[in-house]
FITOR-194120 format. One record per atom (N, C-alpha, C): residue in three letters; x, y, z. Coordinates in Angstrom, 1 decimal. Layout:
! FITOR-194120
PT lummi      X      Y      Z
PT   ALA      X      Y      Z
...
***
This chain:
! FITOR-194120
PT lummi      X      Y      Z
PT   UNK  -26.4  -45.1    5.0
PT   UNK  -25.2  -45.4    4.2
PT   UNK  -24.4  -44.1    4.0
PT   UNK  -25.1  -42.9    4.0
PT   UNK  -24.5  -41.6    3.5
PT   UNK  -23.8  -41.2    4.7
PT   UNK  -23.9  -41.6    6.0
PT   UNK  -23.6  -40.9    7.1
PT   UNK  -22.4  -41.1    7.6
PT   UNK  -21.5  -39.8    8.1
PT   UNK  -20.4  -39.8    8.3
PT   UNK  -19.9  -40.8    9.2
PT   UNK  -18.3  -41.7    9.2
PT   UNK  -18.5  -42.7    9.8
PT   UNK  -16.9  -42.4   10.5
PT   UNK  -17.0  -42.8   11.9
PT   UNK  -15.9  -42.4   12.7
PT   UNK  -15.0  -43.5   14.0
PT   UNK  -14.2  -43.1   14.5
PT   UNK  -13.4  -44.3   15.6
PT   UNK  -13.4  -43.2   16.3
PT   UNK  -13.3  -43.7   17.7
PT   UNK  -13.2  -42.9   18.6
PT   UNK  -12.4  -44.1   19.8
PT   UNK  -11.4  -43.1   20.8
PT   UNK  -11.0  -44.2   21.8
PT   UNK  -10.8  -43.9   23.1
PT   UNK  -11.8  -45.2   24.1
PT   UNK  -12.0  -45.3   25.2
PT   UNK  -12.6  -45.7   25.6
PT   UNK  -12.7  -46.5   27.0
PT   UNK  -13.8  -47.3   27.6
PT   UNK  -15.2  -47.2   27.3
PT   UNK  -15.4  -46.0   27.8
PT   UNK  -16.7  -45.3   28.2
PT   UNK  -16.7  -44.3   27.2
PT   UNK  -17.9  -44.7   26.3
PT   UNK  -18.7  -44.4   25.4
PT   UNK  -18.9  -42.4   25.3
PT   UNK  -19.2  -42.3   26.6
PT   UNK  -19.7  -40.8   26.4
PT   UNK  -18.5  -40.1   26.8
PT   UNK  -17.7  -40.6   27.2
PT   UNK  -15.9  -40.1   27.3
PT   UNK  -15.0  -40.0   26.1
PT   UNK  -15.4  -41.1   24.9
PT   UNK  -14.0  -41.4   24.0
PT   UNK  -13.7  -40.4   23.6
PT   UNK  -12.5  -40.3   23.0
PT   UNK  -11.7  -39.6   22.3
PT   UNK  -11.8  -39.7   20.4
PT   UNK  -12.4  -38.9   19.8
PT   UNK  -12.2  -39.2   18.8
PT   UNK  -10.7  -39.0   18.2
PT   UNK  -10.4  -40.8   17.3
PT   UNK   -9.3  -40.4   16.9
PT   UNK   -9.1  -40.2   15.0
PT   UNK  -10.2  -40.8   14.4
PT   UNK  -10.5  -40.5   13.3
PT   UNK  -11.6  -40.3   12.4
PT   UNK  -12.0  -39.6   11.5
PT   UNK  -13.6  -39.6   10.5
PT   UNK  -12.8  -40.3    9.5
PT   UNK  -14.5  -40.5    8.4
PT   UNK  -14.3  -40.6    7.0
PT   UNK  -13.4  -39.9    6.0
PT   UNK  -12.3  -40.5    5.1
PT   UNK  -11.9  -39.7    3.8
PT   UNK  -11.0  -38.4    4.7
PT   UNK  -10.6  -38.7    6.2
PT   UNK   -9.1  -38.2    6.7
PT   UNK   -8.0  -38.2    6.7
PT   UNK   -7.0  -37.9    6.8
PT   UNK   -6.1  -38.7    6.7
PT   UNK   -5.5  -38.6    7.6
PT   UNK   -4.2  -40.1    8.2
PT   UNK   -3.2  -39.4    9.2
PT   UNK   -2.8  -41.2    9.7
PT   UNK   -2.9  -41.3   11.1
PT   UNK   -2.5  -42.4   11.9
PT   UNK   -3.7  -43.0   12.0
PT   UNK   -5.0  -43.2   11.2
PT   UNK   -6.2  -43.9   11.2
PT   UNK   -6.4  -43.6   10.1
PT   UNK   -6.7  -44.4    9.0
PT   UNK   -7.4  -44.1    7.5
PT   UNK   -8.6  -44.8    7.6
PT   UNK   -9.9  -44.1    7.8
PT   UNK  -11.0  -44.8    7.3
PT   UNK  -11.9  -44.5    6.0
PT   UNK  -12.0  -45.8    5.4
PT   UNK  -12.8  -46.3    4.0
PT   UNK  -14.1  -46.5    4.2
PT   UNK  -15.0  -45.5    3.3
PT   UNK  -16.6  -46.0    3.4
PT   UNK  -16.6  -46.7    2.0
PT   UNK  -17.2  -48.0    1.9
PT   UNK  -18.1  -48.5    1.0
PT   UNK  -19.3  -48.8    1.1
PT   UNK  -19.9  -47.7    1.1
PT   UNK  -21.6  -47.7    0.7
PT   UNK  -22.2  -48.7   -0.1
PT   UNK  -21.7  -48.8   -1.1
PT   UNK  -22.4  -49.9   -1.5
PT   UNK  -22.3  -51.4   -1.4
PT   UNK  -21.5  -51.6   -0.4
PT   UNK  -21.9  -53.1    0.3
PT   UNK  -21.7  -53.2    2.0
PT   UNK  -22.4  -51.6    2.3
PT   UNK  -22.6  -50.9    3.5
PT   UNK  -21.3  -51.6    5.2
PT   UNK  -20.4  -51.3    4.2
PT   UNK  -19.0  -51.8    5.2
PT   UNK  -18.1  -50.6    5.1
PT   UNK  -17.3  -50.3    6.5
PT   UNK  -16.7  -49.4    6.2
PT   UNK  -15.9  -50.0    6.9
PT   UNK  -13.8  -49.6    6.5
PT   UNK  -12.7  -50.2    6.6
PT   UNK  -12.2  -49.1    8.2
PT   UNK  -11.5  -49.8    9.0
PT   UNK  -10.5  -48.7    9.9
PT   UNK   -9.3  -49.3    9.4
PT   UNK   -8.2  -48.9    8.9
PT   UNK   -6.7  -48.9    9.1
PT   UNK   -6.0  -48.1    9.9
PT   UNK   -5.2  -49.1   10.8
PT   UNK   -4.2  -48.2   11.4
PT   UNK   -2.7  -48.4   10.9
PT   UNK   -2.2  -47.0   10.7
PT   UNK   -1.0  -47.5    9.9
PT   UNK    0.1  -47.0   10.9
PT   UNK    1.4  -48.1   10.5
PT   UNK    2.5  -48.1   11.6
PT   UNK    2.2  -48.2   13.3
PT   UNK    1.5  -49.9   13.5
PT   UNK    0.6  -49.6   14.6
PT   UNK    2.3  -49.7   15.6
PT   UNK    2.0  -49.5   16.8
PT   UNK    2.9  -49.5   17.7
PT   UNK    2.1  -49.9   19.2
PT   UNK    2.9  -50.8   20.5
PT   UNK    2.3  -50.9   21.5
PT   UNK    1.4  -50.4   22.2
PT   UNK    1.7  -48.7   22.0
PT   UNK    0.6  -47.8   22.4
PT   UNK   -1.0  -47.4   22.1
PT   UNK   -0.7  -48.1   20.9
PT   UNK   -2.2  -48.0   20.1
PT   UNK   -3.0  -49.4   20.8
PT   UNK   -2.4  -50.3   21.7
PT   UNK   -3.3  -51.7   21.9
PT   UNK   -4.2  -50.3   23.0
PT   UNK   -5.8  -51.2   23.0
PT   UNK   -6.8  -50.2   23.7
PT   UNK   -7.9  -50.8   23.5
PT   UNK   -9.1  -49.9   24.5
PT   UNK  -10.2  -49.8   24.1
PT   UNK  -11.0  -48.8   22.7
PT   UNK  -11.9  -49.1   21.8
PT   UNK  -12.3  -48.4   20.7
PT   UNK  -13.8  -48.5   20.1
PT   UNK  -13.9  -47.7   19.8
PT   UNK  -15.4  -47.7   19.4
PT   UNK  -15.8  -47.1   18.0
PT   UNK  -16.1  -48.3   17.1
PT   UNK  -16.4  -48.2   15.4
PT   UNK  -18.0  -47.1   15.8
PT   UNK  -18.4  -46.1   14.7
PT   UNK  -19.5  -45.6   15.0
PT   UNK  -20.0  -45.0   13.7
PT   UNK  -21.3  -44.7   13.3
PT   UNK  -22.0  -44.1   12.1
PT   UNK  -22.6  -42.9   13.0
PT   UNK  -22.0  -41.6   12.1
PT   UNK  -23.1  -40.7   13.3
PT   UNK  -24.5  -40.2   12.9
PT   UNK  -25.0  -40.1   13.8
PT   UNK  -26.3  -40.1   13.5
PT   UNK  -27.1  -38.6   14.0
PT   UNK  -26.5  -38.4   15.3
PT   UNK  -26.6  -36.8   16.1
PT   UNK  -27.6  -36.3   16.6
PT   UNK  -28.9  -37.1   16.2
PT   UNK  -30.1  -36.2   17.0
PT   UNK  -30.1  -36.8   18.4
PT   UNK  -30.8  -36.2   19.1
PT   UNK  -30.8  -36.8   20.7
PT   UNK  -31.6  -37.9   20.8
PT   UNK  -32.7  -37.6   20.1
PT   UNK  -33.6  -39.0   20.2
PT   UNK  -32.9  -40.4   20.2
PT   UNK  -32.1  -40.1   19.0
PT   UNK  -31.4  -41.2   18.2
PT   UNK  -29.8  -41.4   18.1
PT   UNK  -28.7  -41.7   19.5
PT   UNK  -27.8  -41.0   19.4
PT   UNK  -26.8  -42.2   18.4
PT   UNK  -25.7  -41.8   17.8
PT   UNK  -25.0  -42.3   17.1
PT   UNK  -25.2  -43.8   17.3
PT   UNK  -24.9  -44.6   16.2
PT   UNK  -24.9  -45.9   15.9
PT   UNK  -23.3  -46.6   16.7
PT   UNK  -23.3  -48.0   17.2
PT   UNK  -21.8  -47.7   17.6
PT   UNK  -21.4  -49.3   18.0
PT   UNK  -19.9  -49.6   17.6
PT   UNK  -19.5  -50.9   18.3
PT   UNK  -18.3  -50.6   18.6
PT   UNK  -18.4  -51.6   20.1
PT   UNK  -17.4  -51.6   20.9
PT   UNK  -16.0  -52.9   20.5
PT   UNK  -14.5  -52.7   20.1
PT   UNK  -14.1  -53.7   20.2
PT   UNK  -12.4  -53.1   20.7
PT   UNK  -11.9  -53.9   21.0
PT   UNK  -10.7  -54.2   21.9
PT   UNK   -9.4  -54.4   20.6
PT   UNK   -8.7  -53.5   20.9
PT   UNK   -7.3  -53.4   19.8
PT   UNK   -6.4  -54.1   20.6
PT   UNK   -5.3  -55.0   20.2
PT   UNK   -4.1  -55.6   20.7
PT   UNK   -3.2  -55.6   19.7
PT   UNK   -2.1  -54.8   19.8
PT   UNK   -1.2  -54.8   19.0
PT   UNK    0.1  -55.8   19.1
PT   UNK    0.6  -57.0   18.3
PT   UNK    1.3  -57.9   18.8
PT   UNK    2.1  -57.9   17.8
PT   UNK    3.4  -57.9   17.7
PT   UNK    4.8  -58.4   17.0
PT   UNK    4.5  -58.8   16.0
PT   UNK    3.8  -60.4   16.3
PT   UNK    3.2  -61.6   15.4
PT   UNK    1.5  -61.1   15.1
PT   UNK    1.0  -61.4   14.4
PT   UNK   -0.8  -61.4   14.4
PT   UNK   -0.7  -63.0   15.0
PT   UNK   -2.2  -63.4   15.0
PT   UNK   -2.2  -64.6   15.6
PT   UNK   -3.3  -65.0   13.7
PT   UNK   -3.8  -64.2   13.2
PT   UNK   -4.2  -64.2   12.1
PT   UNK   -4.1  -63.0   11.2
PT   UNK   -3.6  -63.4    9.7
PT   UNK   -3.2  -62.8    8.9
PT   UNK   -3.7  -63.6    7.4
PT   UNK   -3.2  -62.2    6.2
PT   UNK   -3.5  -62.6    5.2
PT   UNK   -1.9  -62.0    3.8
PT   UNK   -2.1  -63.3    3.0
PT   UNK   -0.6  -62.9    2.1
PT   UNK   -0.9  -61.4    1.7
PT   UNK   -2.1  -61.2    0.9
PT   UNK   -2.8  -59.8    0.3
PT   UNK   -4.1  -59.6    1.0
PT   UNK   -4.4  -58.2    1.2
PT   UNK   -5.9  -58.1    1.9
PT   UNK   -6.4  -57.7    1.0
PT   UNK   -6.3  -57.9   -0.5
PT   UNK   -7.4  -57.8   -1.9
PT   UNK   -7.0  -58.4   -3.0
PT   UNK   -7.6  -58.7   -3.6
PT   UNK   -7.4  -60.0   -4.9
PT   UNK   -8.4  -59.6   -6.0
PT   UNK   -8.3  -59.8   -7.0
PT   UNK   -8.9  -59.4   -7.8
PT   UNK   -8.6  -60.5   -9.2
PT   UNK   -9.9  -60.8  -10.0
PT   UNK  -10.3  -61.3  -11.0
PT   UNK  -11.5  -61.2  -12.2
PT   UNK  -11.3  -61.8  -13.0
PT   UNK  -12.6  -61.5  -14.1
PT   UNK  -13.4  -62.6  -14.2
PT   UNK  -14.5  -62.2  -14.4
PT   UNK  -15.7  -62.5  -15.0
PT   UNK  -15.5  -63.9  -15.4
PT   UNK  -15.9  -65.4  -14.6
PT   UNK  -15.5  -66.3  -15.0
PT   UNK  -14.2  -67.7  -14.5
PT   UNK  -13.4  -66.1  -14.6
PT   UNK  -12.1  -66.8  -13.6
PT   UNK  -12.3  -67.6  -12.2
PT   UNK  -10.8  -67.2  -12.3
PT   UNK  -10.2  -67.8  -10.3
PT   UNK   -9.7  -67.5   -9.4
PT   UNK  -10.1  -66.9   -8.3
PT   UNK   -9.6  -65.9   -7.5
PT   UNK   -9.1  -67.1   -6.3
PT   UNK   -7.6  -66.6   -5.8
PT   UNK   -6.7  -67.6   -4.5
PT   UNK   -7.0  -66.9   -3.7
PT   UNK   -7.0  -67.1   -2.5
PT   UNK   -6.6  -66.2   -1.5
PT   UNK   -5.7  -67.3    0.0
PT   UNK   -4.8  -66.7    0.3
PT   UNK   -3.7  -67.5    1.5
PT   UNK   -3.8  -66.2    2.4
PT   UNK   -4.6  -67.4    3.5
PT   UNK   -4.8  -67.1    4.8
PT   UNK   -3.9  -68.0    6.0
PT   UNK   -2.9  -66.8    7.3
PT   UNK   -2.1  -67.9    7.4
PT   UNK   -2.5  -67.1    9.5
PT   UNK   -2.3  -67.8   10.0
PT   UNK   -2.0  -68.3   11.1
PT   UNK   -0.7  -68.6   12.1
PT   UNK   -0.8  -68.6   13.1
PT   UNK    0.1  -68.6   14.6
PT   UNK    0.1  -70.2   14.9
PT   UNK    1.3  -70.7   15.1
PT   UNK    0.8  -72.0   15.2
PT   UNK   -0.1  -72.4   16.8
PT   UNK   -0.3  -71.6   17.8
PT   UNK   -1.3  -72.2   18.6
PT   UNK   -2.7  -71.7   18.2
PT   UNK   -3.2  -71.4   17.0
PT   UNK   -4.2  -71.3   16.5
PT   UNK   -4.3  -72.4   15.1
PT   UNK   -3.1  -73.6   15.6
PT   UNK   -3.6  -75.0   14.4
PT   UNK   -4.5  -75.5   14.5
PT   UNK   -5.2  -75.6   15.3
PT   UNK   -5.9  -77.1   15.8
PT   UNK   -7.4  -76.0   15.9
PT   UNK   -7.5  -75.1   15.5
PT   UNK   -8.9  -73.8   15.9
PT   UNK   -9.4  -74.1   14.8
PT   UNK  -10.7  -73.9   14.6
PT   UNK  -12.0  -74.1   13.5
PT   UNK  -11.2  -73.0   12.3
PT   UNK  -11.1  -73.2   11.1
PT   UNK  -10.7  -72.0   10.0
PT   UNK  -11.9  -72.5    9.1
PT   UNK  -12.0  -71.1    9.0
PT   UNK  -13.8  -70.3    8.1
PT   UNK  -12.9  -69.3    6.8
PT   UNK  -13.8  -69.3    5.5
PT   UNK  -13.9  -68.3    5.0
PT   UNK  -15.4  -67.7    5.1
PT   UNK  -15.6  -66.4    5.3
PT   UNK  -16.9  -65.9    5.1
PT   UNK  -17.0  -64.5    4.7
PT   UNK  -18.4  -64.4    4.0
PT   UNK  -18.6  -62.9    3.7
PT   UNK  -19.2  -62.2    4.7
PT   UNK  -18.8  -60.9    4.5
PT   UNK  -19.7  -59.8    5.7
PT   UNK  -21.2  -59.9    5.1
PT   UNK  -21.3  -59.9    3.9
PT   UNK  -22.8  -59.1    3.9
PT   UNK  -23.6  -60.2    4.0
PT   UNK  -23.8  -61.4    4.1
PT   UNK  -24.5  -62.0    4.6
PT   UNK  -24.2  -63.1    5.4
PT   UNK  -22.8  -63.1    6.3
PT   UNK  -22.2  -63.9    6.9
PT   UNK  -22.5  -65.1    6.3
PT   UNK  -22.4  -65.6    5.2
PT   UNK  -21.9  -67.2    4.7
PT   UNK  -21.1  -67.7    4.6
PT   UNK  -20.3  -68.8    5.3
PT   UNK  -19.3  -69.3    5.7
PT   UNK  -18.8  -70.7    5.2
PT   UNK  -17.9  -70.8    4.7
PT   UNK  -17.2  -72.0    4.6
PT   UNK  -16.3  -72.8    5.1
PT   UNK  -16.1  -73.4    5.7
PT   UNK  -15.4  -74.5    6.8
PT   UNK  -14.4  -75.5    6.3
PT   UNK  -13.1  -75.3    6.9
PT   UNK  -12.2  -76.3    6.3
PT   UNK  -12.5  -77.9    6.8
PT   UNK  -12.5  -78.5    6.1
PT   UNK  -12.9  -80.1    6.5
PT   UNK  -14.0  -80.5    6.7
PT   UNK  -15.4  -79.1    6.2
PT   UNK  -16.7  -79.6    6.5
PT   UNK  -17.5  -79.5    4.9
PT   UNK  -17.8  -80.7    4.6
PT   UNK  -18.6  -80.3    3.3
PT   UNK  -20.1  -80.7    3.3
PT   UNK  -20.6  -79.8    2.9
PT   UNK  -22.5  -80.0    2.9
PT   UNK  -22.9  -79.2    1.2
PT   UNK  -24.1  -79.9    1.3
PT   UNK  -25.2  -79.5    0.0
PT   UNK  -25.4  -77.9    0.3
PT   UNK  -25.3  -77.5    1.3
PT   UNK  -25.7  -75.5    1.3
PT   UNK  -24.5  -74.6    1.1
PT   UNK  -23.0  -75.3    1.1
PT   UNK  -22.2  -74.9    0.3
PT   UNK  -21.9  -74.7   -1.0
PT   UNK  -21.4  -73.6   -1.1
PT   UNK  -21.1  -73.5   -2.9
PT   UNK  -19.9  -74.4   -3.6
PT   UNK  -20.4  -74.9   -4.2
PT   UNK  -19.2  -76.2   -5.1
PT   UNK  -18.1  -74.8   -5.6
PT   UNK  -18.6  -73.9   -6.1
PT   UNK  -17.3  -73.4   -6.5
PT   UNK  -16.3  -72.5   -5.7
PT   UNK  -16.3  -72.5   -4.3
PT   UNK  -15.3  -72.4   -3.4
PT   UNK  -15.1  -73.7   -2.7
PT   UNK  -13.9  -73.4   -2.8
PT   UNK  -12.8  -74.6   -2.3
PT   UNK  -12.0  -74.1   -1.6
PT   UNK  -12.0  -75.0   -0.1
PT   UNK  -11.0  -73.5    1.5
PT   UNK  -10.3  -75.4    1.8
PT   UNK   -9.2  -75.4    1.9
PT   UNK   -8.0  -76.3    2.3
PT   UNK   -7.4  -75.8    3.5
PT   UNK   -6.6  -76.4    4.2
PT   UNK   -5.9  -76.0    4.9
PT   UNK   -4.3  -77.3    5.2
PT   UNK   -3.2  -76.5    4.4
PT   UNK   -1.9  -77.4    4.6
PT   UNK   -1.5  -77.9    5.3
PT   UNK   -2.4  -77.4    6.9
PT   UNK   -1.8  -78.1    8.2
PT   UNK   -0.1  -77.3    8.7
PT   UNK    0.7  -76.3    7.6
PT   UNK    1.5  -75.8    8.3
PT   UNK    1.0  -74.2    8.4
PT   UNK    0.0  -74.0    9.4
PT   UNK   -0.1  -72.2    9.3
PT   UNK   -0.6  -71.9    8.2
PT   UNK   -1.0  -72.5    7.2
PT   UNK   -1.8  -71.3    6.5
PT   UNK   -3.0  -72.7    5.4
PT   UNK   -4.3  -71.5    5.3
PT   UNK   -5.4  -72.3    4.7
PT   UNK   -5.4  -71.6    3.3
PT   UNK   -6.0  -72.1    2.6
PT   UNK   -6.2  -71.5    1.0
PT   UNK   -7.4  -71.7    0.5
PT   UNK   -8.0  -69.7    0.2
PT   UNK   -9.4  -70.3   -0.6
PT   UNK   -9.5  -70.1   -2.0
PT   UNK  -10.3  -71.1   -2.4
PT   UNK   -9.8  -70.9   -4.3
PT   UNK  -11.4  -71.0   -4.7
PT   UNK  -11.9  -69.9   -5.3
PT   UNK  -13.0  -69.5   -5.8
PT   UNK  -13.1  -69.7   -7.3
PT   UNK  -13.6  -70.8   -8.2
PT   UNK  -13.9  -70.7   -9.4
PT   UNK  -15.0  -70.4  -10.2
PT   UNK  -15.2  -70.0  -11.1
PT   UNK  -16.6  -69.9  -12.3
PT   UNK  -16.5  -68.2  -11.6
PT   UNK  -15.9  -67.3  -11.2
PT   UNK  -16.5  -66.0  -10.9
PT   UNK  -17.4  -65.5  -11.4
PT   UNK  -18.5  -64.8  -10.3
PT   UNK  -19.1  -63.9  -11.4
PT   UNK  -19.5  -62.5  -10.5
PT   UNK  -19.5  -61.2  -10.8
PT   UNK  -19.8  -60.0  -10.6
PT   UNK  -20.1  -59.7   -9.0
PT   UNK  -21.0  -60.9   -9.1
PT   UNK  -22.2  -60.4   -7.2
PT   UNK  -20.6  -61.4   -6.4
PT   UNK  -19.8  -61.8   -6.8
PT   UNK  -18.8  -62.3   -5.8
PT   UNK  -18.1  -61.1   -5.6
PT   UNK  -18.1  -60.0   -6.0
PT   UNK  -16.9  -58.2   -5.4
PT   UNK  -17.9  -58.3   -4.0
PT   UNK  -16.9  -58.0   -3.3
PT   UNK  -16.9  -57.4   -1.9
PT   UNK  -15.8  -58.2   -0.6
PT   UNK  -16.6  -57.6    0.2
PT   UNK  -15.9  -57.9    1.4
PT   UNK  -15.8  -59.3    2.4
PT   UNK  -14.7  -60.3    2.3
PT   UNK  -14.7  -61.0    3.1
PT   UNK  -13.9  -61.4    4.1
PT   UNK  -13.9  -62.7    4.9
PT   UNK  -12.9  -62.5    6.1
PT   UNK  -12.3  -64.2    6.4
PT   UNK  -10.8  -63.7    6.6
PT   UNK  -10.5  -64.9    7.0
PT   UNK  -10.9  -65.1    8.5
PT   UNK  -10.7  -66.7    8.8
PT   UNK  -11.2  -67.1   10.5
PT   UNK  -10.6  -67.6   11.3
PT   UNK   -9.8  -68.0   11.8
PT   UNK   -9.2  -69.1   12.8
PT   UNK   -9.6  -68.6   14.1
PT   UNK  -10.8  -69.5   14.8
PT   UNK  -10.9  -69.6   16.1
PT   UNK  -12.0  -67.5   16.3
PT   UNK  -11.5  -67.2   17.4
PT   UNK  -12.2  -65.6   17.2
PT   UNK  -11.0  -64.5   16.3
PT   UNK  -10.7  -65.2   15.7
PT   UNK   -9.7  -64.0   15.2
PT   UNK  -10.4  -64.1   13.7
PT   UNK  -10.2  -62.8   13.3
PT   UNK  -11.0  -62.3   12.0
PT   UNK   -9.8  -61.5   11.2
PT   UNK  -10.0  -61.3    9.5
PT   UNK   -8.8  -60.4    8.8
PT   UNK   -9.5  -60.3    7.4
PT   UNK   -9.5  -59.1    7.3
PT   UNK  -10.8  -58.6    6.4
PT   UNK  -10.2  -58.9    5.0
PT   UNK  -10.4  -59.5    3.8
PT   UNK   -9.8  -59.6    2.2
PT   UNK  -11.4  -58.7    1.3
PT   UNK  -10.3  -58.2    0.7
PT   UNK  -11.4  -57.3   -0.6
PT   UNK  -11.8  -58.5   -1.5
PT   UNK  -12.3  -58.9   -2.2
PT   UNK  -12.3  -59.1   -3.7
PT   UNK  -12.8  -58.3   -4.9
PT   UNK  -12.8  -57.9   -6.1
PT   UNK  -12.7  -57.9   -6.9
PT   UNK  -12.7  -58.4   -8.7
PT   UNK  -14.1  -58.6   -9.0
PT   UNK  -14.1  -59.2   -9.6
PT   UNK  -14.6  -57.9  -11.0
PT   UNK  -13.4  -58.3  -12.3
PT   UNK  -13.8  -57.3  -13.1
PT   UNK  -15.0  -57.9  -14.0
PT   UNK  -15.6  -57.2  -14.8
PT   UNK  -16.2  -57.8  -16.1
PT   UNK  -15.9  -58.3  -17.5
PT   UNK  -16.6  -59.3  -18.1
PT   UNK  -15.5  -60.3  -19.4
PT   UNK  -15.0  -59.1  -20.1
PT   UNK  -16.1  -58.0  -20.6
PT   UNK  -15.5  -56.9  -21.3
PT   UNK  -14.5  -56.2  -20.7
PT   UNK  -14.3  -56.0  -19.3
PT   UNK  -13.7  -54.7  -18.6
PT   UNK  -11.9  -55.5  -18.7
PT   UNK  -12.0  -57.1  -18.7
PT   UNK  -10.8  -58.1  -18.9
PT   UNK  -10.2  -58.2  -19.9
PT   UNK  -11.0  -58.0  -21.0
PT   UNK  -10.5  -58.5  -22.2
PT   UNK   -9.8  -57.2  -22.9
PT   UNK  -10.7  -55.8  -22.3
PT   UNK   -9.5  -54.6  -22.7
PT   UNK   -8.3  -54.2  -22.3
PT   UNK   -8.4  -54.5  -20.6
PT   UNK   -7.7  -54.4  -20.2
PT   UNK   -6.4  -55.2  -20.8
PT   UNK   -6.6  -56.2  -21.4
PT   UNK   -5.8  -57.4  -21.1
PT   UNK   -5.2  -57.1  -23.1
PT   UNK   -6.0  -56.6  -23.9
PT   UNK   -5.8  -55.7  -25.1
PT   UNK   -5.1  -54.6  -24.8
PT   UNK   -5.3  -53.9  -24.1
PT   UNK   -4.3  -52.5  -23.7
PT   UNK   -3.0  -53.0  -23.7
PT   UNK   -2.6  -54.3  -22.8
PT   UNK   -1.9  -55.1  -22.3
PT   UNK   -0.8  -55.3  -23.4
PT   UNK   -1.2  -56.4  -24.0
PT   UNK   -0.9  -57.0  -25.0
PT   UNK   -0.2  -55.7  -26.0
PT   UNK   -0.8  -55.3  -26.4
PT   UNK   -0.2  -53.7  -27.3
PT   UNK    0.4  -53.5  -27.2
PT   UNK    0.9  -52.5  -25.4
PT   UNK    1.9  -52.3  -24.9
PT   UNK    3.2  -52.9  -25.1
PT   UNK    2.9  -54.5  -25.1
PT   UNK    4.4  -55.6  -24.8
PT   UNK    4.8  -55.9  -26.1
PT   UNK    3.6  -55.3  -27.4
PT   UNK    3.8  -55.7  -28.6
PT   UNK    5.1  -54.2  -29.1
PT   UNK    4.6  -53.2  -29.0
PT   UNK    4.9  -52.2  -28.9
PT   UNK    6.7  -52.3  -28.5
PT   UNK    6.8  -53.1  -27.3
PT   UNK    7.8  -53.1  -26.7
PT   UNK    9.1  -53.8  -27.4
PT   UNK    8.2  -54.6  -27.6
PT   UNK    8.9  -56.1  -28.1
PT   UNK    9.0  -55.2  -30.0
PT   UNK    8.9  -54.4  -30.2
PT   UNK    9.3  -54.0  -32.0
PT   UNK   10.2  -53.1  -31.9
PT   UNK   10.2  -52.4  -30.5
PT   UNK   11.2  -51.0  -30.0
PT   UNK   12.8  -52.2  -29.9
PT   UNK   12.4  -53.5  -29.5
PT   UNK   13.5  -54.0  -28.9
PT   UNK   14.4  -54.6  -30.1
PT   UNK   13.0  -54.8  -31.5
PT   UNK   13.9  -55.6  -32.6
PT   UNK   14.5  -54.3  -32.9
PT   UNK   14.3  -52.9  -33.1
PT   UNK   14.6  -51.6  -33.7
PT   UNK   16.0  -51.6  -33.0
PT   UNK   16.1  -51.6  -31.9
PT   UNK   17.5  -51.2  -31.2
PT   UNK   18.6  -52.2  -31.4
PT   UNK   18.1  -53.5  -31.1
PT   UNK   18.5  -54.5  -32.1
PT   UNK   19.3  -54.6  -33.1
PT   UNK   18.7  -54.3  -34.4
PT   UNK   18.5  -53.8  -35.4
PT   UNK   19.7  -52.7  -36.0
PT   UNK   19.4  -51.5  -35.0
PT   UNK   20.2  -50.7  -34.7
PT   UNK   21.9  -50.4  -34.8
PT   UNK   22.0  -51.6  -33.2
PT   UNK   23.1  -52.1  -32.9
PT   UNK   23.8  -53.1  -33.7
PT   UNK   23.4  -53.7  -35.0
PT   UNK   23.5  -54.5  -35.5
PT   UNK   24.4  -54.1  -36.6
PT   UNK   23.6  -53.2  -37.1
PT   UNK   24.1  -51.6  -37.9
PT   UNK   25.2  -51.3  -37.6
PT   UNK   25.3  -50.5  -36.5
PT   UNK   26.1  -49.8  -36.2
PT   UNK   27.9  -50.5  -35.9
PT   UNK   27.6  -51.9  -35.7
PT   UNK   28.4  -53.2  -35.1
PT   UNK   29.4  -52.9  -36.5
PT   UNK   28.0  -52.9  -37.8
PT   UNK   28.7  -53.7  -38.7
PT   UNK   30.1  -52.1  -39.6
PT   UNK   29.7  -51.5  -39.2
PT   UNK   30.5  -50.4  -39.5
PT   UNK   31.7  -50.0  -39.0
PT   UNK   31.9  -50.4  -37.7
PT   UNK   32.8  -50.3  -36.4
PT   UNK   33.9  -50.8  -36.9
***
């Protein structure tokens, strides 16, 4: 988990080109989360040039044992053929997390999945069984885009999951805070607008003053 994690690009493995490490920055940003042993590649401002061959890797460096490594294929297109409204969402302890997953229309009629990475468990539009969880609910409107709606949250729902249509994949965070960590925040909150809202009778107030003098 601790081990430095990198992209590199090119066919052939013992040729690539490294193009970015961990906690870099530049035209590749990559994210380690250790603790739900997933790490993120972003390419930012992709452009035609960037479609290619690529190689995700953990390094590892002794000879015995040479770096850990997966091979996959970049295609950079105008359109995605799969996409997401937000790639992170976030809720509390209890709540309801949405997420809109949308699609190309020749990817309508393709299987759509929500699933998590860390133990690939999947949900299926139009398929319901007993080994599903009652409190995800995945729809699909039939124009381009499916919707998953997670209720009763609780804590072990944070992490990493992914929208599906057909072989296309698009990674969503979630975020789930705790009832305590909601209810301050949501107290900070409230203060603030209270705060706001006494500054607004004062000016108000003020102007009311000042009206009557004029």
């Amino acid at each position: 988990k601790l081990n430095t994690k990198y992209r590199c690009k090119g066919y052939f493995w013992h040729s690539c080109k490294n193009t970015a490490r961990a906690n870099a920055t530049g035209k590749w940003t990559i994210t380690d989360y250790p603790a739900h042993s997933i790490f993120t590649v972003k390419l930012n401002n992709p452009t035609s040039s960037d479609s290619g061959c690529y190689w995700c890797a953990v390094e590892i460096g002794t000879y015995t044992e040479p770096d850990d490594r997966k091979y996959l294929y970049v295609t950079v297109k105008k359109e995605p053929d799969v996409s997401v409204v937000s790639s992170s969402a976030s809720g509390h302890e209890g709540g309801d997390i949405s997420v809109q997953c949308l699609y190309s229309p020749r990817y309508q009629n393709k299987p759509k999945q929500w699933c998590r990475y860390k133990d690939q468990s999947c949900y299926t539009v139009g398929r319901t069984n007993t080994s599903q969880n009652s409190s995800v609910q995945i729809s699909d409107d039939g124009r381009r885009s499916f919707t998953v709606l997670t209720t009763g949250l609780r804590l072990t729902d944070s992490g990493w999951y992914y929208c599906s249509v057909g072989n296309r994949q698009v990674p969503v965070q979630l975020l789930v805070q705790s009832d305590n960590e909601y209810k301050s925040t949501c107290k900070s909150s409230c203060t603030l607008k209270n705060i706001s809202f006494t500054l607004d009778l004062m000016h108000l107030f003020i102007f009311e003053v000042c009206s009557l003098y004029l």
